[in-house]
C-alpha positions as CSV (number, residue, x, y, z in Angstrom):
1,X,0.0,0.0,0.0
2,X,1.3,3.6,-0.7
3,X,1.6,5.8,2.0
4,X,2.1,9.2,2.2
5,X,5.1,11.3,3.1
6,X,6.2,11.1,6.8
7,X,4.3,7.7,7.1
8,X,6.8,4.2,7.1
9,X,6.9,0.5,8.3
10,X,7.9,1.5,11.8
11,X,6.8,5.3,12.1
12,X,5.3,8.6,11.7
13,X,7.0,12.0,11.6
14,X,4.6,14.8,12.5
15,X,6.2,18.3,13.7
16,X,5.6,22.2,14.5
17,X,6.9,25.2,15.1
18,X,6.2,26.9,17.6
19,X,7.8,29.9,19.9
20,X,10.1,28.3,22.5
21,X,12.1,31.2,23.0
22,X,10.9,34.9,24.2
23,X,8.4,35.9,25.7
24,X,5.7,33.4,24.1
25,X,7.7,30.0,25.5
26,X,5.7,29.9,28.8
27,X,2.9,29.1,26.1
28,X,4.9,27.2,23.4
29,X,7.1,25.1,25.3
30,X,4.4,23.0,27.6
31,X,1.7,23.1,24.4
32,X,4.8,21.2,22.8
33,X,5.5,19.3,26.3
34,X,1.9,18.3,25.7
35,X,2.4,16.7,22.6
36,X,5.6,14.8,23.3
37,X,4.2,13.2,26.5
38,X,0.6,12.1,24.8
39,X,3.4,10.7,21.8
40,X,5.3,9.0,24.9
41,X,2.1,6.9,26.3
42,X,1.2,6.1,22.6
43,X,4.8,4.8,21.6
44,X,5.0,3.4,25.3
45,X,2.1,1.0,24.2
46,X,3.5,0.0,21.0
47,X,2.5,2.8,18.8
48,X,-0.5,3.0,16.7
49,X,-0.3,0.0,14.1
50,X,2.9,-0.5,14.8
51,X,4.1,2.4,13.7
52,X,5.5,4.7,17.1
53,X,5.2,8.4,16.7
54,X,8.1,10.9,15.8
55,X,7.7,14.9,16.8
56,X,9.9,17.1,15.0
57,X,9.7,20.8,16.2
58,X,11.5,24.3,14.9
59,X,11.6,27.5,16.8
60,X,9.9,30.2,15.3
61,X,10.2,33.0,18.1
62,X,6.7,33.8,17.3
63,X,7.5,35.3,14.1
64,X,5.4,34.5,11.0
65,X,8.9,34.6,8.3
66,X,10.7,32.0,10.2
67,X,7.1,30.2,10.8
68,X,6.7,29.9,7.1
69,X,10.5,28.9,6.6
70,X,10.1,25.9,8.8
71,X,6.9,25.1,7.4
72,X,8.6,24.6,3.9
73,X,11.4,23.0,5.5
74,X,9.0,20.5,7.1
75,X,6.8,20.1,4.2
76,X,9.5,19.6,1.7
77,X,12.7,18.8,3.1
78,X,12.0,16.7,6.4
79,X,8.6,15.2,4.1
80,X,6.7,15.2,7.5
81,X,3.4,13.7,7.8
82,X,1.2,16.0,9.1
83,X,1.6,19.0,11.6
84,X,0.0,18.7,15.1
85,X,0.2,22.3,17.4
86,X,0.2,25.5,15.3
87,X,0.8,27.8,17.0
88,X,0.0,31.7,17.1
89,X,-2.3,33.8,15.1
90,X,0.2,35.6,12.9
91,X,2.4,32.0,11.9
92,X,-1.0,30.4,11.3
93,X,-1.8,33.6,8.7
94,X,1.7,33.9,7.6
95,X,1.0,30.3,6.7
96,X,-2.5,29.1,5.6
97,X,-2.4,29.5,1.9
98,X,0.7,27.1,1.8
99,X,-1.0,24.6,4.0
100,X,-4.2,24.7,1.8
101,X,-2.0,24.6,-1.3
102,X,-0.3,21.6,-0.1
103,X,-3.1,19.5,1.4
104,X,-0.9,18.7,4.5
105,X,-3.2,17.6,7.4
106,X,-2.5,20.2,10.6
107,X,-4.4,19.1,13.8
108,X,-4.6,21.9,16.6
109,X,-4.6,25.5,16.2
110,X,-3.1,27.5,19.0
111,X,-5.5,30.2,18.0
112,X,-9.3,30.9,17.3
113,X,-8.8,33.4,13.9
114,X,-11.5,33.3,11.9
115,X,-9.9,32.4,8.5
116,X,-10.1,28.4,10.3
117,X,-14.0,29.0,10.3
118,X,-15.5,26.6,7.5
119,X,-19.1,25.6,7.4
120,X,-18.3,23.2,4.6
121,X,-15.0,22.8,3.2
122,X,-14.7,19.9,0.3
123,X,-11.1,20.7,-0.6
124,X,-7.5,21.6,0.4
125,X,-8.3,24.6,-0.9
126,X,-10.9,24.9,1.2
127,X,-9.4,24.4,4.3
128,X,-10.7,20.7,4.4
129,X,-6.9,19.4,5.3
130,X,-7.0,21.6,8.6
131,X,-8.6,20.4,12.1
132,X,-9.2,22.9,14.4
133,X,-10.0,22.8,18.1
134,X,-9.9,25.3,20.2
135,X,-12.8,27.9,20.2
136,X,-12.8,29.5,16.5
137,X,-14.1,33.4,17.8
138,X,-17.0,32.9,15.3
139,X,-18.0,29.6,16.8
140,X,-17.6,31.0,20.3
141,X,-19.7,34.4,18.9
142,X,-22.5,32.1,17.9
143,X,-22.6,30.2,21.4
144,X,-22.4,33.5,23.1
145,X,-25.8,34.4,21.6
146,X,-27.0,30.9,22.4
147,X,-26.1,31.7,25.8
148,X,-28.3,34.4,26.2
149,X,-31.5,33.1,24.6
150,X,-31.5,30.2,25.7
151,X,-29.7,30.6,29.7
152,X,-31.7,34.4,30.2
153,X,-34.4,34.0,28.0
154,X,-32.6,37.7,26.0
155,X,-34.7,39.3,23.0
156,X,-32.3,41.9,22.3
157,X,-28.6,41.9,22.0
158,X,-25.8,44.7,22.1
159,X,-22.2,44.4,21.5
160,X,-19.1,46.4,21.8
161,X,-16.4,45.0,19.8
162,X,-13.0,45.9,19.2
163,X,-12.1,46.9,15.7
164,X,-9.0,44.0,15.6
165,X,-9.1,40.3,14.2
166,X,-10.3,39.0,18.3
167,X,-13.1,41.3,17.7
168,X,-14.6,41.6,14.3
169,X,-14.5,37.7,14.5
170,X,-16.4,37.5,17.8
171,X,-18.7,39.9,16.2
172,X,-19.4,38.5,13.3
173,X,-20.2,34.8,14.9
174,X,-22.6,37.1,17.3
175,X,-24.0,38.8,14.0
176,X,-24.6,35.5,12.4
177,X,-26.7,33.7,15.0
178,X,-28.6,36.6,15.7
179,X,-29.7,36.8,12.4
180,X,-30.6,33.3,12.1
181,X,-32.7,33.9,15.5
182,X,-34.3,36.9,14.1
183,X,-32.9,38.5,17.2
184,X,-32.5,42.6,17.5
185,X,-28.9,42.8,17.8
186,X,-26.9,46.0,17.9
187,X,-23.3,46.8,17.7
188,X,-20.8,49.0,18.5
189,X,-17.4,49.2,17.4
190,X,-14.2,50.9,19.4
191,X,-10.5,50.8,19.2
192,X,-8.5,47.7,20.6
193,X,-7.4,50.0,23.1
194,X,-10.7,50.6,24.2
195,X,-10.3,54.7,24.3
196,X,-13.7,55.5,23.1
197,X,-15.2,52.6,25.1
198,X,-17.2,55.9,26.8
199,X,-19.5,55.9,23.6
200,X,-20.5,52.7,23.5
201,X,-21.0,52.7,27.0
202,X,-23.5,55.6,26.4
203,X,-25.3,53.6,23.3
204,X,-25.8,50.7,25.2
205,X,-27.2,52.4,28.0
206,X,-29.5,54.7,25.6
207,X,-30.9,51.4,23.7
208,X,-31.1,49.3,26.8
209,X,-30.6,45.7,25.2
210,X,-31.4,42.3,27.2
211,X,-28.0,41.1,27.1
212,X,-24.8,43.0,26.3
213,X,-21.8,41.0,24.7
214,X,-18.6,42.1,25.1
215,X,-16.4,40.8,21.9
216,X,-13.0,42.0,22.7
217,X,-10.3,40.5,24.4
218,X,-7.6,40.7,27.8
219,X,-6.1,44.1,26.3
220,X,-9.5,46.0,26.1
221,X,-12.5,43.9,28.1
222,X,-12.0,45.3,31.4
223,X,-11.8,48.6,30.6
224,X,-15.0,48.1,28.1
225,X,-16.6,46.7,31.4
226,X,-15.2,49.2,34.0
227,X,-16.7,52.1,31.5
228,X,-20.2,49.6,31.5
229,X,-20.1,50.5,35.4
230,X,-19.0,54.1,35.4
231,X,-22.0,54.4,33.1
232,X,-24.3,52.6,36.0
233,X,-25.3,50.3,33.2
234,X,-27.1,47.3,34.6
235,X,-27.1,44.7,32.3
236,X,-25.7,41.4,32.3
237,X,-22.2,41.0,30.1
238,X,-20.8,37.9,28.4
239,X,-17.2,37.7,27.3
240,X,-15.3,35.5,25.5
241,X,-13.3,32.5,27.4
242,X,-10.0,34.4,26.6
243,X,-11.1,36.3,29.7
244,X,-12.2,33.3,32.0
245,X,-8.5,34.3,33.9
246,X,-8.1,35.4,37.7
247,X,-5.7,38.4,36.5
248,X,-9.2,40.2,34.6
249,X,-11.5,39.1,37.7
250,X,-9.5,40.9,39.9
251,X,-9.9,44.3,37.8
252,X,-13.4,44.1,37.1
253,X,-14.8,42.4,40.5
254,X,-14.3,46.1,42.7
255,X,-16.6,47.6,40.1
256,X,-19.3,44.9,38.9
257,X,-20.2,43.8,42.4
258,X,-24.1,45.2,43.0
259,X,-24.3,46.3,39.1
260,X,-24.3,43.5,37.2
261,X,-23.1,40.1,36.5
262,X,-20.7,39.2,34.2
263,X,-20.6,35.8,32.4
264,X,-17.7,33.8,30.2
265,X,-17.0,31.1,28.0
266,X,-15.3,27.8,29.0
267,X,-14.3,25.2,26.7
268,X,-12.3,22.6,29.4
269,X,-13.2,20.7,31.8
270,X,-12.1,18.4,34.1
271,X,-15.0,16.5,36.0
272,X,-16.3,12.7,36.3
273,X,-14.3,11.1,33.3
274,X,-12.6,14.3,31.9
275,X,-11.1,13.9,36.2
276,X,-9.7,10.8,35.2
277,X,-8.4,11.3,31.8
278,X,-6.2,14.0,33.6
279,X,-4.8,11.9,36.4
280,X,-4.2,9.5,33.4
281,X,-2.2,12.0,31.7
282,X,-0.6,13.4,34.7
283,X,1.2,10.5,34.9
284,X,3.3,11.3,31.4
285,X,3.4,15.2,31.8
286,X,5.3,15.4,34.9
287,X,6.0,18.8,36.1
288,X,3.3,20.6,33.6
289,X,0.2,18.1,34.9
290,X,-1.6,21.4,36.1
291,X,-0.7,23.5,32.9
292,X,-3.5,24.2,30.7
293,X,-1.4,24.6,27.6
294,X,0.5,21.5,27.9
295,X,-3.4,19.8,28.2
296,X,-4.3,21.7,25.2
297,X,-0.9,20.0,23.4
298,X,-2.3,16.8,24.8
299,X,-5.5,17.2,23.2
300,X,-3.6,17.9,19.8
301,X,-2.0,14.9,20.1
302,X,-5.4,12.3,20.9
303,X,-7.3,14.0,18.0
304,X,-4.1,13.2,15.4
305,X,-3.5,9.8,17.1
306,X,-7.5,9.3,17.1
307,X,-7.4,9.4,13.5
308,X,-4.8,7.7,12.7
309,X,-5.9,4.8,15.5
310,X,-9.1,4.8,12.4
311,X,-6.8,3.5,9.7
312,X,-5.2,0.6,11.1
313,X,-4.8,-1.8,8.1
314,X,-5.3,0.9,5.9
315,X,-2.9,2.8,3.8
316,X,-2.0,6.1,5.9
317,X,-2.6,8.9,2.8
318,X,-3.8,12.7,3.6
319,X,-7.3,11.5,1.7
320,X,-7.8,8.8,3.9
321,X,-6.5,10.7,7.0
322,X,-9.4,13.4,6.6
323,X,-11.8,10.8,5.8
324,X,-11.0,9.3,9.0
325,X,-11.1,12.5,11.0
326,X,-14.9,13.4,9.4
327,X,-15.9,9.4,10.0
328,X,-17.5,10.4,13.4
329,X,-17.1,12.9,16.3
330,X,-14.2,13.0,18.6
331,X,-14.3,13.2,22.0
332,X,-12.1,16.0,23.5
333,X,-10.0,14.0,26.5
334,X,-10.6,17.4,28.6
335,X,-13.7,18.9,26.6
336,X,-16.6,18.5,24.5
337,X,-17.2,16.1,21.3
338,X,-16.3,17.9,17.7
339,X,-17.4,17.0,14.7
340,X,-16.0,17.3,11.6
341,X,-18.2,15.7,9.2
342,X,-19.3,17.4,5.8
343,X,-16.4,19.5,6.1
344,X,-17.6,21.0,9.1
345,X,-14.5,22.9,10.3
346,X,-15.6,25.0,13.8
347,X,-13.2,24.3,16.2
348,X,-15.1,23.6,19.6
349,X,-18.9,23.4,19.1
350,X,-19.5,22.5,23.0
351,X,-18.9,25.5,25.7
352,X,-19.5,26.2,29.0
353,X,-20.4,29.2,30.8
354,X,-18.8,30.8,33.7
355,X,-19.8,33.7,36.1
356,X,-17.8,36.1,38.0
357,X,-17.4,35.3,41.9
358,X,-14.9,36.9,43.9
359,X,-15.2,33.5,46.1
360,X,-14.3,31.1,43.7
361,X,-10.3,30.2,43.5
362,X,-9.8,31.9,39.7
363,X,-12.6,34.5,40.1
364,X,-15.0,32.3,38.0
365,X,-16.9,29.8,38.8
366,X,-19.1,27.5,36.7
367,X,-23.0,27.5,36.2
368,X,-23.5,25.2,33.4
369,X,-21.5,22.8,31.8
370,X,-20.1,21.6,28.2
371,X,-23.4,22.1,25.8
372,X,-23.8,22.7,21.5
373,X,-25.7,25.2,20.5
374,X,-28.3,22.9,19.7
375,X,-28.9,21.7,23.4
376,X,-28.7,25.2,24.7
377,X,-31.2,26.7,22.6
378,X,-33.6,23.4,22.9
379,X,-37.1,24.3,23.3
380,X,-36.7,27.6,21.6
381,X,-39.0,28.7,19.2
């Protein structure tokens, strides 16, 4: 049987690159611990038909020439399989069109840009050879919406949404579902920087929507929602899970408390059987067990492993890779199921949603677990 590149009798060569130097290691070096240790249990076992699994990985410093370099390097020289781990917005853009062109499978995205977003992709081309995972903004813009219909029962929507690539894609997932609700939805547009957050503030307030949606993220939300206050606005705020972190609890919790609540998106979890799949991996990722990035390079790792686990006795091409991949949902080890049949490329489908508490450990706690968009809005007309 004819394989494809980076796939032989005895193994597989998969690799990345990622920043392991500067400032963005802390997030590049345990996602890539991640993958190594989940590629350690596998090998450990005897592989996956036999074959063990090889992780290749360049430094890129975070900086979209050299992640394209190392890309063609990969692709052409080292003939790697697939890539498992990109990482960063700007080497994912830097580097799209070349992954498209060349069909290469990539499982995991270490970012939610909206260019992954594909309702139905039937080629390369079309983004049909990529496998996203984490929350895709437009994805996490629809749930949002989801969230308010169906959780507070909202008829009306406002938004204030940065004017960079976090926010017009947040936005535009809000804009789409509210549409297909038929739901009044209103939005206003600031700088990143959030320095005319102060009108918005005032438009909300003037149109006095059910729900108000905050699609920015760290660098702007909690100003966006300190201006909310100052403008004794009192009407419940969701934000996107980029902000489920103790560091923007503790600058919004002084000024929220008594005015309103303030909701986010979670896409992990770590309860019942999620609980054990984590003391299961502990046990191969050593001194970054707690580390949410190396669990997110874990996850990488299961979903390329799960499909390749699909082929056994079958040749190992890209074709057949993806067909494997869209055969049936895959359960995330620390998450929800995704789904990527008919092309359906939307990263996570299945959030949870989190509220503010200044008693909980990480300023959030939870109030309703992994759901679709489907089971939240069930029952809605």
């Amino acid at each position: 049987m004819e394989q494809a590149q980076g796939v032989f009798e005895d193994k597989i060569i998969v690799a990345n690159s990622a920043a392991t130097t500067g400032i963005f290691a802390t997030t590049g070096d345990p996602l890539n611990a991640g993958i190594r240790a989940y590629f350690d249990m596998v090998n450990a076992g005897g592989g996956i038909d036999g074959r063990r699994l090889v992780f290749l990985h360049e430094d890129d410093a975070y900086e979209p020439s050299r992640a394209r370099a190392a890309l063609h390097r990969f692709m052409q020289e080292r003939k790697v399989f697939a890539y498992v781990g990109h990482f960063g917005a700007p080497a994912v853009q830097a580097t799209l069109a070349d992954i498209h062109a060349s069909g290469m499978p990539v499982v995991y995205f270490a970012t939610g840009i909206g260019e992954l977003y594909k309702e139905k992709a039937e080629t390369a081309m079309d983004g049909a050879c990529c496998f996203p995972i984490q929350p895709i903004y437009i994805t996490e813009g629809r749930v949002m919406v989801a969230r308010a219909v169906g959780n507070f029962g909202a008829r009306s929507i406002g938004v204030i949404q940065t004017m960079d690539d976090t926010g017009k894609d947040l936005g535009a997932g809000v804009k789409m579902a509210c549409e297909k609700l038929d739901l009044p939805c209103e939005i206003f547009q600031i700088r990143a920087d959030a320095w005319d957050a102060d009108r918005a503030a005032e438009g909300i307030k003037a149109r006095q929507p059910d729900f108000v949606i905050v699609a920015a993220a760290q660098a702007a939300a909690p100003e966006i929602i300190r201006t909310l206050a100052a403008h004794h606005v009192r009407i419940p705020v969701f934000t996107t899970y980029l902000n489920m972190v103790l560091t923007l609890a503790q600058q919004i919790l002084p000024v929220t408390e008594g005015m309103f609540p303030v909701y986010a998106s979670g896409w992990l979890n770590y309860e019942e059987e999620r609980g054990k799949n984590l003391e299961a991996a502990s046990e191969w990722l050593g001194d970054y067990a707690m580390n949410t990035y190396a669990h997110c390079g874990w996850i990488g790792a299961h979903f390329l492993c799960e499909g390749l686990r699909r082929l056994k006795g079958h040749a190992v091409t890209w074709e057949s890779f993806r067909e494997a991949m869209e055969e049936r949902p895959i359960m995330n080890p620390f998450g929800g199921m995704i789904d990527y049949a008919r092309g359906r490329r939307l990263g996570t489908q299945e959030m949870s949603m989190w509220k503010l508490d200044e008693k909980a450990l990480i300023g959030w706690k939870e109030v309703d677990g992994l759901r679709s968009i489907g089971e939240i809005l069930r029952g809605i007309a």
